[in-house]
C-alpha positions in Angstrom: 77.0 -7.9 53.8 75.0 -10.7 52.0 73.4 -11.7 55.7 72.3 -8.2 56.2 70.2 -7.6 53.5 68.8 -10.6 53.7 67.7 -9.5 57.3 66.3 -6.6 56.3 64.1 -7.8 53.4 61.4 -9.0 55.6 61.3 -5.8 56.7 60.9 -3.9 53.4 58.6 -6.7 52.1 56.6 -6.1 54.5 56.3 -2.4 54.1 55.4 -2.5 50.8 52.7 -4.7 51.0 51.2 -2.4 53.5 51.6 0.4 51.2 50.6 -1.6 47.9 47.1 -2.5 50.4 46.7 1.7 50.9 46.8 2.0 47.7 44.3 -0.8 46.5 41.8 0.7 48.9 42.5 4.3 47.4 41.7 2.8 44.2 38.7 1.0 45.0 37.1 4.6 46.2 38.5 6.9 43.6 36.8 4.8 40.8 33.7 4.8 42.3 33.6 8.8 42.7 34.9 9.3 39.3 31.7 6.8 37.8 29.4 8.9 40.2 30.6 12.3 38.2 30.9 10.4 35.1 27.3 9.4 35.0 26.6 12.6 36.5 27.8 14.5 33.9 26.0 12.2 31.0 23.1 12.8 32.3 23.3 15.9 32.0 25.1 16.4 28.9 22.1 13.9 28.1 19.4 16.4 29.1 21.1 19.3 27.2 21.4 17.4 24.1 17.3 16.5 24.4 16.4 20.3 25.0 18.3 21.1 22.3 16.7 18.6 19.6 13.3 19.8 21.2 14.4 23.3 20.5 15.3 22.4 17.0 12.6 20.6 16.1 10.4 23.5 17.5 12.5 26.4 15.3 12.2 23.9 12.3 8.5 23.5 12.6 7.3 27.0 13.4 10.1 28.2 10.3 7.7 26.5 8.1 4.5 27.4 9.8 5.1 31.4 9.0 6.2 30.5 5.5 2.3 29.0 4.7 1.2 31.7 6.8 2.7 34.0 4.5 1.4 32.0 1.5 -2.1 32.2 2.2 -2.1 35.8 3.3 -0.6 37.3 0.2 -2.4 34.6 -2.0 -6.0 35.8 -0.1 -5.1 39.7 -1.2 -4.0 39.1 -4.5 -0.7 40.5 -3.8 1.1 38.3 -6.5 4.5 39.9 -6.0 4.5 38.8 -2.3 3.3 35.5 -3.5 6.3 35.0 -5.4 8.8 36.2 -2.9 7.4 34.3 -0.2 7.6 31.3 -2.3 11.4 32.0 -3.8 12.0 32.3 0.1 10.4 28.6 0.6 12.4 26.8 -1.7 15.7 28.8 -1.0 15.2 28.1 2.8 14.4 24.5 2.1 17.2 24.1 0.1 19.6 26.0 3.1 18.3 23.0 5.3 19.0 19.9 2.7 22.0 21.4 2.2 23.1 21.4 6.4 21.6 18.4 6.5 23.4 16.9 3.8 27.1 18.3 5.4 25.8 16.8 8.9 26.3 13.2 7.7 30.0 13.3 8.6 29.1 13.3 12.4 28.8 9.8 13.9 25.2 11.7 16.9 22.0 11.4 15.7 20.1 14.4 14.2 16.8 15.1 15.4 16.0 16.0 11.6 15.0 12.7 10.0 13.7 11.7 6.7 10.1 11.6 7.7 10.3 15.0 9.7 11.3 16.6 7.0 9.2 15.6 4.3 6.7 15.8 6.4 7.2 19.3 7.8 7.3 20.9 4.4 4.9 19.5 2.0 1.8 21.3 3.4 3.3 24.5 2.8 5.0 23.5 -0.4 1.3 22.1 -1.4 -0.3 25.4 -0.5 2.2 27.1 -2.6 2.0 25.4 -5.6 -2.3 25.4 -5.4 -1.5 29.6 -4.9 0.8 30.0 -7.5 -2.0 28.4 -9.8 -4.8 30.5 -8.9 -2.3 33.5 -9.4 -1.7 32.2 -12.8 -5.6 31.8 -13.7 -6.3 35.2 -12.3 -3.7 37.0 -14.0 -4.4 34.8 -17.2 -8.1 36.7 -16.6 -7.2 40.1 -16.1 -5.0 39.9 -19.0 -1.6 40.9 -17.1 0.4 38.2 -18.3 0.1 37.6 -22.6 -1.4 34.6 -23.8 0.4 32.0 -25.7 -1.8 29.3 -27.0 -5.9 30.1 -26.6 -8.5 27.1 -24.7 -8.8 24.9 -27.5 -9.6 21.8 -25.4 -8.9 22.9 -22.3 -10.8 25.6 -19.9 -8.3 28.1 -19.5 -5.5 29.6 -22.0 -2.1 29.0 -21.4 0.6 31.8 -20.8 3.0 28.9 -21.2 2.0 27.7 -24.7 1.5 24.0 -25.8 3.0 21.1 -26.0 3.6 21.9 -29.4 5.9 25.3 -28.6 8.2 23.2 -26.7 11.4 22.5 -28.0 12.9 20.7 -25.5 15.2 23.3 -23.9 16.0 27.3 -23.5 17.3 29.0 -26.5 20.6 30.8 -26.1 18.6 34.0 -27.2 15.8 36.1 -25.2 12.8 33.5 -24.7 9.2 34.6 -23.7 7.7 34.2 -21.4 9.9 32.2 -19.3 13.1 34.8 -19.2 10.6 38.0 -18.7 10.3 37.8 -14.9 8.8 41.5 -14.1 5.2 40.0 -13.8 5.6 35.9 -13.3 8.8 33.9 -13.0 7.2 30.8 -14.8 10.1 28.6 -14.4 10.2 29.5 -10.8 6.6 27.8 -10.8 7.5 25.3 -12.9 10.2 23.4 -10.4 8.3 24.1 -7.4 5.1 22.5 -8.5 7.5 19.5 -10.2 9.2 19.3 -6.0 5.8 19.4 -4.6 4.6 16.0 -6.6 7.8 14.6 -5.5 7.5 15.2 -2.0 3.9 14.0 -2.4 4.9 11.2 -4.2 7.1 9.7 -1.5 3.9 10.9 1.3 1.8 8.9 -0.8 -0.4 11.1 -0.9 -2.4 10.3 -4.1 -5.3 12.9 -4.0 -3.1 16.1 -3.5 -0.7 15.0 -6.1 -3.7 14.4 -8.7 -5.1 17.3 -7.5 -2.0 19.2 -8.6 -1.3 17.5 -11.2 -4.2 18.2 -12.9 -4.5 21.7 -12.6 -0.7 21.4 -13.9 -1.5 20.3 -16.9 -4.6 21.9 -17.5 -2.7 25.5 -17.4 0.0 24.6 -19.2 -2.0 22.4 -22.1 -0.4 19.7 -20.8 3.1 20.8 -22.0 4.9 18.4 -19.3 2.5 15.8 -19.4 5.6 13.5 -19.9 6.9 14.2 -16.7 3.4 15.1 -15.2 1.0 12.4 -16.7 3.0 9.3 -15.2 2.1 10.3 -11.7 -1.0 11.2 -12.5 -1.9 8.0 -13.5 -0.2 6.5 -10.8 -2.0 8.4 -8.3 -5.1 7.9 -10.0 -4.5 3.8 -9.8 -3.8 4.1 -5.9 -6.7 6.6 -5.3 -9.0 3.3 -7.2 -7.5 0.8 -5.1 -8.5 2.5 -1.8 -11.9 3.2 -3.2 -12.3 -0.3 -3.9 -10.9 -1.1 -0.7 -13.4 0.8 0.8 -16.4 -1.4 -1.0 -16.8 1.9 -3.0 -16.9 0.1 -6.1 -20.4 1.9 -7.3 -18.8 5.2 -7.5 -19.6 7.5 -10.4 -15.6 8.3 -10.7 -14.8 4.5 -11.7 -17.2 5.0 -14.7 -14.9 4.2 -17.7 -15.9 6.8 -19.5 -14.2 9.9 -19.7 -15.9 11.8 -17.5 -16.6 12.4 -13.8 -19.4 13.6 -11.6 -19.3 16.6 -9.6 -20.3 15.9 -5.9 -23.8 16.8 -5.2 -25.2 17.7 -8.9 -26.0 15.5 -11.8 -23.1 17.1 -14.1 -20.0 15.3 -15.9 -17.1 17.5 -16.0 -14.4 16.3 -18.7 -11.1 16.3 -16.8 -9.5 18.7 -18.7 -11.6 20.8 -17.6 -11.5 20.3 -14.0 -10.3 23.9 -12.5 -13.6 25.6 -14.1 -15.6 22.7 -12.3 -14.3 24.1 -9.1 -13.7 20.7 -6.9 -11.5 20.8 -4.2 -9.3 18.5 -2.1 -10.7 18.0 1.1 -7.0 18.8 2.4 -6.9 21.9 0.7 -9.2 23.9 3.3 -7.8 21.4 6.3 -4.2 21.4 7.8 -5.0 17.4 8.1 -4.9 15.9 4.7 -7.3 13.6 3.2 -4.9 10.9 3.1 -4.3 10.3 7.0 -8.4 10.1 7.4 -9.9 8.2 4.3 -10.2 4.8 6.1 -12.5 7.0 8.6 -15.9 5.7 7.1 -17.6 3.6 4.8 -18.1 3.5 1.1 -20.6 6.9 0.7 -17.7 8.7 2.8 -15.1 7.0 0.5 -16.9 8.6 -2.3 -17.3 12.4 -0.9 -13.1 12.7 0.1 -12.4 11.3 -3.1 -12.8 14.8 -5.3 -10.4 14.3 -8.2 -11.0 12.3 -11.3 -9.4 9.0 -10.8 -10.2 8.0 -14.5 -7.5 6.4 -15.9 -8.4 5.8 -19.4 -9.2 9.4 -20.1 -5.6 10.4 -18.5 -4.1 8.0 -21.1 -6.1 9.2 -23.9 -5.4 13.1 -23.0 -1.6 12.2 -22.8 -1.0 9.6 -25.9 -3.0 13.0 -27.9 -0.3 15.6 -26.3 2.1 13.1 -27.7 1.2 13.2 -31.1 1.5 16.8 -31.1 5.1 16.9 -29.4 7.8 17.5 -31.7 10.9 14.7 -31.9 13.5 16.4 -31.1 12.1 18.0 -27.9 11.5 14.5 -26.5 14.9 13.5 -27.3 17.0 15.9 -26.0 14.9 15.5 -23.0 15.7 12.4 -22.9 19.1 12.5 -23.6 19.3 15.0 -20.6 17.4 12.5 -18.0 20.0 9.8 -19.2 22.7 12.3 -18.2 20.7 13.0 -14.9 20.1 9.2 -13.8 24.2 8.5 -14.7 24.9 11.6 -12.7 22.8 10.3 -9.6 24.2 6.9 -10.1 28.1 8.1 -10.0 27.0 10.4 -6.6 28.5 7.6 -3.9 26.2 9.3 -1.5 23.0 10.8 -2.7 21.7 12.7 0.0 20.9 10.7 3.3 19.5 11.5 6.5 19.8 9.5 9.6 17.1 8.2 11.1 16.8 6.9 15.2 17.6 3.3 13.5 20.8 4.9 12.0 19.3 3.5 8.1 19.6 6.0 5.8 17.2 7.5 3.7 17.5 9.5 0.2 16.6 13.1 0.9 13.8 14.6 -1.3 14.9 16.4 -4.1 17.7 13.9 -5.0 16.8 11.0 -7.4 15.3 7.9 -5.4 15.9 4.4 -7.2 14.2 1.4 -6.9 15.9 -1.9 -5.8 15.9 -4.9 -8.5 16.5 -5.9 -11.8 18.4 -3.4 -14.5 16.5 -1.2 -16.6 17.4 -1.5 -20.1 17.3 2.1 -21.8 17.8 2.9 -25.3 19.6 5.7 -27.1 16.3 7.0 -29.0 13.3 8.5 -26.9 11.1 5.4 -26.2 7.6 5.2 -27.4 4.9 6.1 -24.7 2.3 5.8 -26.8 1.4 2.2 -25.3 2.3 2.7 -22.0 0.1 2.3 -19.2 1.9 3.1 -15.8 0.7 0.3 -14.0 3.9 -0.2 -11.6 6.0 1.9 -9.8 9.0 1.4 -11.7 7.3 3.0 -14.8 7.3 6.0 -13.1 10.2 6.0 -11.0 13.7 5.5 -12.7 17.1 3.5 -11.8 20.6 5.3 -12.0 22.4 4.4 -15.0 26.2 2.6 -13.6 29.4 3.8 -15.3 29.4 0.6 -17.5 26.5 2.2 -19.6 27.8 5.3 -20.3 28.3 4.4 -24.1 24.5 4.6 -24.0 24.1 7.8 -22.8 26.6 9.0 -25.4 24.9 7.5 -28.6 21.1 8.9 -27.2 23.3 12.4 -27.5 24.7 11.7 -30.6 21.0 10.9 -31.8 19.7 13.9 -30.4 22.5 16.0 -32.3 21.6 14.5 -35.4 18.0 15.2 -34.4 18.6 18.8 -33.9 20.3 19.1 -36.8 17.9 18.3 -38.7 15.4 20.7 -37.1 17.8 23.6 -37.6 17.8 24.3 -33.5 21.6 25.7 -33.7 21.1 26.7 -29.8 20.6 23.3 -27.9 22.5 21.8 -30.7 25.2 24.1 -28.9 24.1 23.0 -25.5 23.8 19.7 -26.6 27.4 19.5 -27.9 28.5 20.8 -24.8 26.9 18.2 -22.5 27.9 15.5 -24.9 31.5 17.1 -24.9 31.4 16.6 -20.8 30.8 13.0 -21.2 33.7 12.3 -23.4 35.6 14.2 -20.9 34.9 12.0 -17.8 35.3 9.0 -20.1 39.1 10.2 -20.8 38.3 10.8 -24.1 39.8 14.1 -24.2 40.2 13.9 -28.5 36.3 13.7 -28.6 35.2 16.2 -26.2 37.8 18.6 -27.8 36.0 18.3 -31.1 32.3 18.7 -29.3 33.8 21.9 -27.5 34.9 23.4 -30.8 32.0 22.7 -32.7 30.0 24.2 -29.7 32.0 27.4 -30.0 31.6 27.6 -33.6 28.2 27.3 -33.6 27.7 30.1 -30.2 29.7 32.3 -32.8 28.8 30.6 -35.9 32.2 31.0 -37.5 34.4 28.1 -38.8 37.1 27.4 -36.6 36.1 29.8 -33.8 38.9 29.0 -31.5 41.8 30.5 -34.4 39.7 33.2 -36.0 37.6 34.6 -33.6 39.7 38.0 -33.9 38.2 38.4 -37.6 34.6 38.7 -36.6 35.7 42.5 -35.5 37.0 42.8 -38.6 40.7 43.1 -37.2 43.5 40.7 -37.5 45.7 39.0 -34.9 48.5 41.3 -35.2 46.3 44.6 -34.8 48.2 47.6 -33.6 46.9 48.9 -30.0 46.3 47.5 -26.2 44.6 44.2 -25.8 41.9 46.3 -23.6 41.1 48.9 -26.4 40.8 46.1 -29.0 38.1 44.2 -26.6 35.6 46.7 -27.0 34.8 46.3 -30.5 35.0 42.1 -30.0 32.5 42.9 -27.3 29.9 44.5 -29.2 30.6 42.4 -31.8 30.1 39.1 -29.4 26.8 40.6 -27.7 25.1 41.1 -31.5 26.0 37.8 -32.6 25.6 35.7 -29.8 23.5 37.2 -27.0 23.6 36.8 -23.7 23.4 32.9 -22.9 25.6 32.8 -25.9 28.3 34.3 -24.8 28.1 32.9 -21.5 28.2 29.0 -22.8 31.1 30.4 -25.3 32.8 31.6 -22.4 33.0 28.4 -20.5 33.3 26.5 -23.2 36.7 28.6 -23.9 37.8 28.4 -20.4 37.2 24.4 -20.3 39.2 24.1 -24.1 42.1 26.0 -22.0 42.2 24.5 -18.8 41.9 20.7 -20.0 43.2 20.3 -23.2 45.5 22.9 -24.6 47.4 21.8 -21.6 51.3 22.3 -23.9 50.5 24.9 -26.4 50.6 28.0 -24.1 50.3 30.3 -27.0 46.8 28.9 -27.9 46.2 28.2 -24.2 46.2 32.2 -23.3 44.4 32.9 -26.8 41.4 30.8 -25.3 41.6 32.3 -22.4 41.5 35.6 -23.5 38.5 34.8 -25.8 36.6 33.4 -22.8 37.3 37.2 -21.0 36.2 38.8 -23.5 32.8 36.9 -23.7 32.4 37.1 -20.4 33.3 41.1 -20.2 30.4 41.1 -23.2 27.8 40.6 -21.0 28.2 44.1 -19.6 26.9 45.6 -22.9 23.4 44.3 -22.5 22.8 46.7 -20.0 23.5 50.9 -20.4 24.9 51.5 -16.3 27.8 49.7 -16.5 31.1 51.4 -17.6 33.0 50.7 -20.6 36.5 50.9 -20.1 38.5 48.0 -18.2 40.4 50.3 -15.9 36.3 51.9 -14.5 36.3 48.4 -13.0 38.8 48.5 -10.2 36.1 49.3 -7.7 32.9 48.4 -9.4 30.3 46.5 -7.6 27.7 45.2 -9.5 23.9 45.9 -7.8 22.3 43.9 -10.9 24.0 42.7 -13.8 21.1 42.9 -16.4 17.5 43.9 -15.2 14.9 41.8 -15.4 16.5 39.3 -16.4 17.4 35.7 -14.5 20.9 34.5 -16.2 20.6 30.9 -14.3 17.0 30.3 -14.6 18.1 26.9 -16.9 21.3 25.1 -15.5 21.8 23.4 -18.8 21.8 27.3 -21.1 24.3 28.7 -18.1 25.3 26.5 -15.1 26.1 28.8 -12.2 28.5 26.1 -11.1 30.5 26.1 -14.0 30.4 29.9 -14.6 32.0 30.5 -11.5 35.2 27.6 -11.8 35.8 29.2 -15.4 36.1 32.7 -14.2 37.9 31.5 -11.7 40.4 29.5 -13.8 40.6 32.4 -16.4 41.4 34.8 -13.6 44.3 33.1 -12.5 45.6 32.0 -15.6 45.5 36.0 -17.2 47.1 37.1 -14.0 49.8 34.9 -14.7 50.2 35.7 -17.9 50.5 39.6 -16.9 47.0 40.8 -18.5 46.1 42.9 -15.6 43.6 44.9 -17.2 41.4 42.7 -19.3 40.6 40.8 -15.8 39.2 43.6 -13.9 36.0 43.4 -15.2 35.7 39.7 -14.7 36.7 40.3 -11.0 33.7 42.2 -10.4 31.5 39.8 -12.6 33.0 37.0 -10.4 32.3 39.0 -7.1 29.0 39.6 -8.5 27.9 35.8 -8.7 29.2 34.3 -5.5 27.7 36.9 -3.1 24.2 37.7 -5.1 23.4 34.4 -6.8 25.4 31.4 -5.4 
């Protein structure tokens, strides 16, 4: 009945506004307990989050504070071994962090590690390595445990390392002393830590340490990387002047423009190449505080006591324009061929390595390649001429990326360098060099032009016409021989090691792997012939050392406790990249095992095994 339900409505209206009024009021006090717990919890998830930072930051600290302990302890008892250990285990550790830091930048939190904590944190003990690894070098350089290369001559000391005039601008694919004989020194160990610990100075500003360094640097090595070197030298050398002046310390003896500097206390000029027999020493050096957070401390005669470096700039200049003369062409440009490579590699990173810092900006990590902010550098494809230049501004010494529009210029400065190289009759980078040059063409989708470079680099590892077709006749057997695949191997194996060495066979290797995998993409025939020549380069390079066995099948549970002794395979990333070593066994592995060659892989299995557990 109509009239009955509208009776009733009142009625049930007026129930459910009673119960909708419960239910506000439940509302109103649920919210406020669940804010209460909320906030509670925050605050505590807050608190957990601050000890843990604090904890962090502690572990991260003290991590570095035993590694300069350890410096110092095996530098003060000579134990040069130790030294070198404790200093392999700096740089790998610091690399371990850069490289957690670097994955970290995916989360949205903060990181308690910033940009200024870490560079910070680790350049006193990376500064205290590098000054230790020098001493070691002078006092084994006196005791006559490491062989001289290149006698005084103008400097103070002789050089294990040789001259400026022995470099060639890159590793040889063959055995090269001193740098590959690492029972005594690993020189090129030295050689990138010191070249990190100017960085990280660099971006500290600290000027006297890095011309500290940098001086002894070049004084041991006769001033062989004085291009690299010399630049922030003189650039430390200008900012160390400007704070003098700054000071009112415009009387000291060190702005004398001659060549020449005074040693505190005594009436005697030391030249500055021969500043380590002088004996000065940084201020920093025998203090944990470094000269550079306490120089505005006093007046000018205190200005002129923490200053104990040479700071004159003209005799840098005229030390480094003479170095120059002596250095040979084609060194400096395939060097600079490769830092064009380097600067377009940086600039096609699309992030660099960047840290977060409490302002969320980010930061370029050391160790990556910093750039400076303005108008395009214009570079050149041959070496430019030094010989006038004065380092006066900060983007003389610091370089730009190169974009992707300028590529074509980092191809003709390797097409000069070739013809360079050439010329000089250095077949081994002109390999090297034909293979970067090849990997440009590559990522500019020219695949006709890095085809050609990769052949003509594999011709020239095995120096036969045509390697890629006739490599089977440098055994002296044909194509069509009679027997297994894996008996045939050996004698291309001992074959491969005589005529191309180690490195040889290991930039022939991946140059074969990288012909198979991106351009003999529809002739399978040829496709499996490449890949079988790269296995068989790569199983060569277990004939440079007696324990390992011979036969393919001995392999099936070999593990490999060191694959050559004595002997550093990846000491130079451009002779054998570690990166690229390991994607072309692993392409050749997986290619042979589908084309049913079982056995020939076995040995590249534990070569493979090898690299990514003991060297990657």
């Amino acid at each position: 009945d109509p009239t009955n339900l509208i009776e009733l409505s009142p009625s049930v209206t007026d129930t459910d506004e009673s119960s909708e009024h419960s239910i506000k009021l439940n509302e109103k006090h649920i919210p406020r307990c669940q804010s209460t717990s909320e906030k509670r919890s925050s605050a505590i998830r807050e608190r957990e989050r601050v000890l843990a930072f604090a904890a962090m930051l502690d572990h991260f600290s003290k991590l570095f504070l035993h590694f300069r302990r350890a410096v110092v302890i095996a530098h003060r008892g000579g134990h040069w071994t130790l030294l070198q250990n404790a200093c392999q285990s700096l740089w790998n550790y610091t690399q371990e962090i850069h490289s957690i830091i670097k994955n970290l930048q995916s989360l949205h939190g903060p990181f308690p590690i910033t940009r200024d904590v870490f560079l910070n944190t680790i350049w006193l003990p990376y500064y205290m390595a590098s000054d230790s690894l020098l001493d070691m070098i002078v006092d084994l350089q006196s005791s006559n445990s490491v062989k001289i290369i290149e006698a005084e001559g103008d400097f103070c000391v002789p050089s294990c390392v040789g001259g400026i005039a022995d470099d060639e601008g890159g590793f040889n694919l063959s055995f090269e002393n001193p740098f590959d004989d690492v029972n005594v020194v690993d020189l090129k160990q030295i050689h990138d830590l010191i070249l990190r610990t100017l960085e990280i100075l660099f971006h500290l500003k600290k000027w006297e340490s890095l011309a500290y360094l940098a001086l002894q640097f070049n004084t041991i090595t006769h001033e062989r990387y004085t291009e690299v070197v010399t630049p922030l030298l003189v650039f430390a050398q200008r900012q160390l002047q400007g704070r003098m002046q700054l000071l009112g310390d415009s009387k000291s003896p060190q702005l004398d423009p001659k060549p020449v500097i005074h040693v505190s206390g005594t009436g005697n000029k030391v030249p500055c190449r021969h500043f380590i027999a002088a004996k000065l020493r940084v201020v920093g050096k025998h203090n944990a505080r470094s000269l550079d957070h306490h120089h505005h401390r006093t007046g000018e005669n205190h200005a002129r006591s923490l200053v104990s470096v040479p700071v004159n700039v003209t005799d840098s200049l005229k030390c480094f324009r003479e170095s120059l003369e002596k250095s040979k062409h084609h060194s400096r440009a395939l060097k600079y061929s490769r830092k064009l490579l380097s600067l377009f590699l940086a600039g096609t990173q699309e992030h660099f390595g960047r840290l977060n810092t409490p302002s969320k900006t980010q930061m370029s990590l050391p160790g990556k390649v910093g750039f400076i902010m303005g108008d395009e550098m214009t570079y050149q494809p041959e070496p430019p001429d030094l010989s006038e230049e004065s380092f006066t501004f900060l983007g003389m010494v610091q370089s730009k990326s190169i974009p992707w529009s300028k590529l074509s210029v980092v191809i003709s400065s390797y097409e000069y360098t070739l013809g360079a190289l050439q010329t000089n009759d250095q077949r081994s980078l002109r390999v090297q060099a034909l293979h970067e040059l090849g990997n440009l063409h590559f990522c500019a989708g020219n695949k006709r032009a890095a085809f050609k470079c990769w052949c003509q680099g594999l011709d020239g590892v095995l120096n036969v016409v045509d390697a890629l077709h006739h490599w089977h006749e440098l055994a002296g057997l044909s194509e069509n021989a009679t027997g297994s695949l894996a008996e045939r191997s050996q004698a291309y194996c001992k074959k491969f090691i005589a005529r191309a060495g180690i490195w040889g066979c290991m930039q022939g290797a991946v140059l074969a792997a990288k012909i198979a995998q991106h351009i003999l993409l529809d002739d399978v025939k040829l496709r499996t012939k490449a890949c079988i020549l790269s296995a068989v380069l790569f199983k060569s390079l277990f004939r440079a050392s007696l324990p390992h066995p011979t036969a393919d099948c001995d392999f099936t549970q070999y593990e490999i406790e060191e694959l050559i002794p004595g002997i550093d395979l990846f000491v130079d990333h451009y002779r054998a990249d570690v990166a690229a070593v390991t994607a072309s066994l692993s392409f050749i592995l997986f290619e042979l095992h589908c084309c049913k060659q079982n056995l020939i892989i076995l040995p590249l299995f534990s070569l493979y095994q090898y690299i990514v557990s003991e060297v990657c």
